[in-house]
C-alpha positions as CSV (number, residue, x, y, z in Angstrom):
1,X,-28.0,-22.4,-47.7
2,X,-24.8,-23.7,-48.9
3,X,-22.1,-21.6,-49.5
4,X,-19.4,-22.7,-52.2
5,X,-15.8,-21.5,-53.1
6,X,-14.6,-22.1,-56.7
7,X,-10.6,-21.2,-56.5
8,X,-8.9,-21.2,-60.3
9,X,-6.7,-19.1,-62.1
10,X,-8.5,-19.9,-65.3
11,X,-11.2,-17.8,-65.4
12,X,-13.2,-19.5,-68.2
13,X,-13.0,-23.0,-66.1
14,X,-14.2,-20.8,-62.7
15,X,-17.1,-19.0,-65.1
16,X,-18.3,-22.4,-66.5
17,X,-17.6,-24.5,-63.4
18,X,-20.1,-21.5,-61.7
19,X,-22.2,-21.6,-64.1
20,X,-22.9,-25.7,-63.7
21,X,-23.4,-25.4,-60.2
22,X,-26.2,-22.4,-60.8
23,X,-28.0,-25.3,-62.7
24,X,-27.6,-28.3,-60.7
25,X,-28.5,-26.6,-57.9
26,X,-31.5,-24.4,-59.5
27,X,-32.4,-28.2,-60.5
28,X,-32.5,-29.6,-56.9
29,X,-33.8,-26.4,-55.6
30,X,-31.4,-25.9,-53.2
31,X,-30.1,-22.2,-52.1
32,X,-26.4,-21.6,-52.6
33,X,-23.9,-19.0,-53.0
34,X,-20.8,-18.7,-55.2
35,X,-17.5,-17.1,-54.4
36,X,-14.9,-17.0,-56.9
37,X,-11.3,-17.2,-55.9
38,X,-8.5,-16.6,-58.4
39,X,-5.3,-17.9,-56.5
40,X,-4.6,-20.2,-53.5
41,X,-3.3,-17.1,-51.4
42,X,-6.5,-15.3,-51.8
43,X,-9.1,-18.2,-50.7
44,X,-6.5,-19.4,-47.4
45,X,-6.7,-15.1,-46.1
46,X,-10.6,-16.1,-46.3
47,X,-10.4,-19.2,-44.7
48,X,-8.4,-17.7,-41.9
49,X,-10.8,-14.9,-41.1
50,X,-13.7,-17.4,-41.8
51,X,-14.8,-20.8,-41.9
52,X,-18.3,-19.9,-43.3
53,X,-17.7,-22.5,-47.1
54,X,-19.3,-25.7,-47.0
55,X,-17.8,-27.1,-50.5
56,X,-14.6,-25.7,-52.1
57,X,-13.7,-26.3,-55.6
58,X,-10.0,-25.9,-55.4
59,X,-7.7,-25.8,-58.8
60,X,-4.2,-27.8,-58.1
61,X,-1.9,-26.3,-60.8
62,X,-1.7,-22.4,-60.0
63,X,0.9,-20.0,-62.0
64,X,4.7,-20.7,-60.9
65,X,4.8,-18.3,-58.8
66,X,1.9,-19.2,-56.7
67,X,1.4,-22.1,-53.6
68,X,-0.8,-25.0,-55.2
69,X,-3.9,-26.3,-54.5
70,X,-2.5,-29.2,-52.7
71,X,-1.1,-27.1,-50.3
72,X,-3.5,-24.8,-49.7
73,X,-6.0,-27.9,-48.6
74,X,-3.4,-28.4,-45.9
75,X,-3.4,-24.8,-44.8
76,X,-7.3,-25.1,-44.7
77,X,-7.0,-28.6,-42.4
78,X,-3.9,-27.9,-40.5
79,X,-3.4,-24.0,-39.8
80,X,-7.4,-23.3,-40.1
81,X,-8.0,-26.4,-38.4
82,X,-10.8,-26.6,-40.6
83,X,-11.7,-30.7,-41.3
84,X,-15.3,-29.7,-41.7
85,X,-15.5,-27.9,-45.6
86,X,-15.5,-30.6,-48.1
87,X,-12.8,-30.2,-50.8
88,X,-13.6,-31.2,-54.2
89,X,-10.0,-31.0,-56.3
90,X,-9.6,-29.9,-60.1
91,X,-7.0,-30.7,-62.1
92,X,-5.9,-31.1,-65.9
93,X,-3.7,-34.1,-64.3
94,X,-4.5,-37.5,-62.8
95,X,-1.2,-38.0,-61.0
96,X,-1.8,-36.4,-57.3
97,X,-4.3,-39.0,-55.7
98,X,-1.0,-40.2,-53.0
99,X,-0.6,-36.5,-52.5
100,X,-4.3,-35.5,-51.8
101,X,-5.0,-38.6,-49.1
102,X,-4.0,-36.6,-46.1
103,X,-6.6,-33.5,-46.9
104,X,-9.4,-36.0,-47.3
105,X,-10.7,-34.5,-50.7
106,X,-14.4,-35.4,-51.4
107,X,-13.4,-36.0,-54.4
108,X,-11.0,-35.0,-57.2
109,X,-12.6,-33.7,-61.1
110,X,-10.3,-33.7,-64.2
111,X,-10.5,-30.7,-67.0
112,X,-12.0,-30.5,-68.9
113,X,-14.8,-30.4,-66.6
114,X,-18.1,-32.8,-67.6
115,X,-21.6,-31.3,-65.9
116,X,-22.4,-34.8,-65.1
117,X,-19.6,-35.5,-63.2
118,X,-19.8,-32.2,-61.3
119,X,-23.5,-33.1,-60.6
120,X,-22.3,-36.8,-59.2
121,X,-19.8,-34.6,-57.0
122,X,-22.8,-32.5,-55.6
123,X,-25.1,-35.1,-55.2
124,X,-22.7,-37.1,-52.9
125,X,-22.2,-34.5,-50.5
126,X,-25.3,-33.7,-50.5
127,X,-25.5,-37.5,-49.5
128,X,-23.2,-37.0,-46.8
129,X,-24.3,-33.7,-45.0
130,X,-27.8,-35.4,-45.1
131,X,-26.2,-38.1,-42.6
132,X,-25.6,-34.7,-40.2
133,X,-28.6,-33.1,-40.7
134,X,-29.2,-33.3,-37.2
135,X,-28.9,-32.0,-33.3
136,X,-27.3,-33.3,-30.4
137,X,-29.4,-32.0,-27.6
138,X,-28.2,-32.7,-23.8
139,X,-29.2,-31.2,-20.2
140,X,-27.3,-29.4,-17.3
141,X,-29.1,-29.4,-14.7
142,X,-32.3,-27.8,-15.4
143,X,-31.7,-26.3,-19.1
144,X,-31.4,-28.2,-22.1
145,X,-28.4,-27.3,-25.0
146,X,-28.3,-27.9,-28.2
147,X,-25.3,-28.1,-30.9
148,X,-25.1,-29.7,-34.4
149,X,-24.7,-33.3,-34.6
150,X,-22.1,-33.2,-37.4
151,X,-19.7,-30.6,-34.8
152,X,-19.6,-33.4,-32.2
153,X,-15.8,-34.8,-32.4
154,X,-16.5,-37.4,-29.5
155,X,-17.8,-37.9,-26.5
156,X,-15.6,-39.1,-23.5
157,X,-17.6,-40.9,-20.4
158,X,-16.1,-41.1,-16.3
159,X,-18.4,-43.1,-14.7
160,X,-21.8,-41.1,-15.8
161,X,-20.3,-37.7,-16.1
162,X,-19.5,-37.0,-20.2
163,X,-17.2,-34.6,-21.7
164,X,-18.3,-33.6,-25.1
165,X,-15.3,-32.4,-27.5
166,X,-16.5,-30.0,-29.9
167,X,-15.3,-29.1,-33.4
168,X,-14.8,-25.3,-32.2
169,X,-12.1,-26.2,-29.2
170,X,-15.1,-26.1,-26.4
171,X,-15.7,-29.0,-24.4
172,X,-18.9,-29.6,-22.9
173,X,-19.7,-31.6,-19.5
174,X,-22.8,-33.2,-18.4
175,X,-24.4,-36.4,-17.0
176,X,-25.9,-39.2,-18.7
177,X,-25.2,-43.0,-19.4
178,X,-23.3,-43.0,-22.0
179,X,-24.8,-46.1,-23.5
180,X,-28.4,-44.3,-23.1
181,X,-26.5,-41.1,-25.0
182,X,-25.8,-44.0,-28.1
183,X,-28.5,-45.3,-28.3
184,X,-30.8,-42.3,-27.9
185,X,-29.1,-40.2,-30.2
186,X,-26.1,-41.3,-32.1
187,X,-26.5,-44.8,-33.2
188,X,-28.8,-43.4,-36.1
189,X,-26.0,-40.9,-36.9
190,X,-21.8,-42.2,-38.6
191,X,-20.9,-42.6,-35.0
192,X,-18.7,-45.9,-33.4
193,X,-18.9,-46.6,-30.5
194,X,-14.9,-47.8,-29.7
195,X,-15.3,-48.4,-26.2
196,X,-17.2,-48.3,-23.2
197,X,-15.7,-44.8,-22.3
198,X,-15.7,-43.5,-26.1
199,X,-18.3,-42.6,-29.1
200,X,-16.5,-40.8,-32.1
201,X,-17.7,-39.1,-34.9
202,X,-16.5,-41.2,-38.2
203,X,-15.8,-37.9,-40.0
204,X,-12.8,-37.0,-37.4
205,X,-11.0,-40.9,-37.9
206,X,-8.2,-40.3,-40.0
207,X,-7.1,-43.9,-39.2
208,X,-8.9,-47.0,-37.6
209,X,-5.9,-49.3,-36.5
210,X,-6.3,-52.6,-34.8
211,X,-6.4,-51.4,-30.9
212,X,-6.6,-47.3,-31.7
213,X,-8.6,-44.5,-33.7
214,X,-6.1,-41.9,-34.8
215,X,-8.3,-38.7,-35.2
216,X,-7.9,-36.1,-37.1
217,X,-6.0,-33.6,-35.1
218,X,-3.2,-36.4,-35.3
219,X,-2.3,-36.4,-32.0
220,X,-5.2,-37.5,-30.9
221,X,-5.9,-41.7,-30.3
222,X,-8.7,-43.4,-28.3
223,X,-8.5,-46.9,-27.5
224,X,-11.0,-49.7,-29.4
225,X,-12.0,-52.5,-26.4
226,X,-11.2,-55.9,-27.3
227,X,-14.7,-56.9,-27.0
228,X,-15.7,-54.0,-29.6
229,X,-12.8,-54.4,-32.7
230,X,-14.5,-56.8,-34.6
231,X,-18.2,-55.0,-34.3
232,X,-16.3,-51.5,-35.2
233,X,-14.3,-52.1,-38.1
234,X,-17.4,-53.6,-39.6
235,X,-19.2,-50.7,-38.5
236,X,-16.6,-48.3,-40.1
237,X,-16.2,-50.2,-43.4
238,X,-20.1,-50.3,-43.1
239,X,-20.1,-46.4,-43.4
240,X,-17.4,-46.3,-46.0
241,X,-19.3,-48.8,-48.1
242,X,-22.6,-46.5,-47.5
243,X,-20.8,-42.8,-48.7
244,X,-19.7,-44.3,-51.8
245,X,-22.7,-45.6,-53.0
């Protein structure tokens, strides 16, 4: 099931944009639901109380007396702490690309709305989440835990005991190689492995410097090994290179 938000004061452009996605997604057979959100203010006090929206389809220009759509994408990622519901931006304008980098938009429609391009827009994240369609499964002691693989932020080895950050604040502890945990498990998923202490999930990089991944918290950076900078920005580009297609 994927649940969608469409947020836009123009209620003919939320009815048809709705009504698209009812037919792309009757075509692909795919279960869904629709919200429909008529100002900014209204889908953030959801997104607060919930973080249940897997796609939003968030309008930029609201009335004057409203926050716009640009801002309420960094509510969503900054206050919610939310870097996990893809953002799809519309707009009768073509100017706000600098503005939208931060939020990470999956991508950014212009009115008047084409059905093809909306399709193109679904059928890339569907592209994506495919890439996390998956579980990270680990032991303590005797019982074994599982968790989605697209929640793990990264995984942080001392010696053979690793600390797993999660996407909901928890973080998890248990022993295992860490190179065994790689290439077990994550090597088939959009993981780098940065270092011999560090594996990070490529949706959380907000920036891939020479010697440091900045995640997307930004506050926090994990060090790239010498040895590894060459095989991970390859890696990373590699991934880039892959979602676009």
């Amino acid at each position: 099931m994927i649940r969608i938000a469409i947020c836009d004061d123009e209620k003919k452009i939320g009815a048809e944009l709705e009504h698209a996605l009812i037919n792309i997604f009757g075509k692909l057979s795919i279960k869904h639901e629709i919200d429909i959100f008529f100002s900014g203010k209204e889908l953030f006090s959801k997104m607060k109380t919930e973080t249940g929206y897997d796609l939003i389809f968030l309008d930029i220009e609201f009335a004057k007396n409203e926050i716009d759509g640009v801002e309420v994408g960094r509510q969503i990622r900054e206050i919610c702490q939310n870097y996990l519901v893809s953002i799809v931006y519309v707009s009768w304008e073509k100017k706000y690309a600098m503005q939208l980098f931060d939020i990470q938009p999956l991508n950014f429609l212009v009115k008047p709305l084409r059905n093809d391009k909306i399709e193109e827009v679904i059928k890339t994240y569907l592209k994506i989440t495919k890439c996390w369609s998956g579980e990270f499964v680990y032991k303590i002691g005797h019982d074994t835990f599982k968790v989605q693989i697209k929640d793990v932020i990264y995984l942080e080895s001392n010696d053979k005991k690793i600390c797993m950050h999660h996407a909901n604040g928890n973080k998890i502890e248990f022993y295992k190689p860490i190179k065994e945990v790689y290439a077990e498990q994550l090597s088939k998923f959009d993981f780098l492995f940065i270092h011999n202490a560090y594996i990070v999930n490529y949706d959380y990089i907000t920036s891939l410097k020479f010697s440091e991944a900045i995640l997307s918290d930004e506050v926090t950076s994990l060090p790239i090994s010498k040895h590894r900078r060459n095989e991970v920005r390859e890696r990373y580009f590699e991934i880039m290179k892959k979602r676009m297609n």
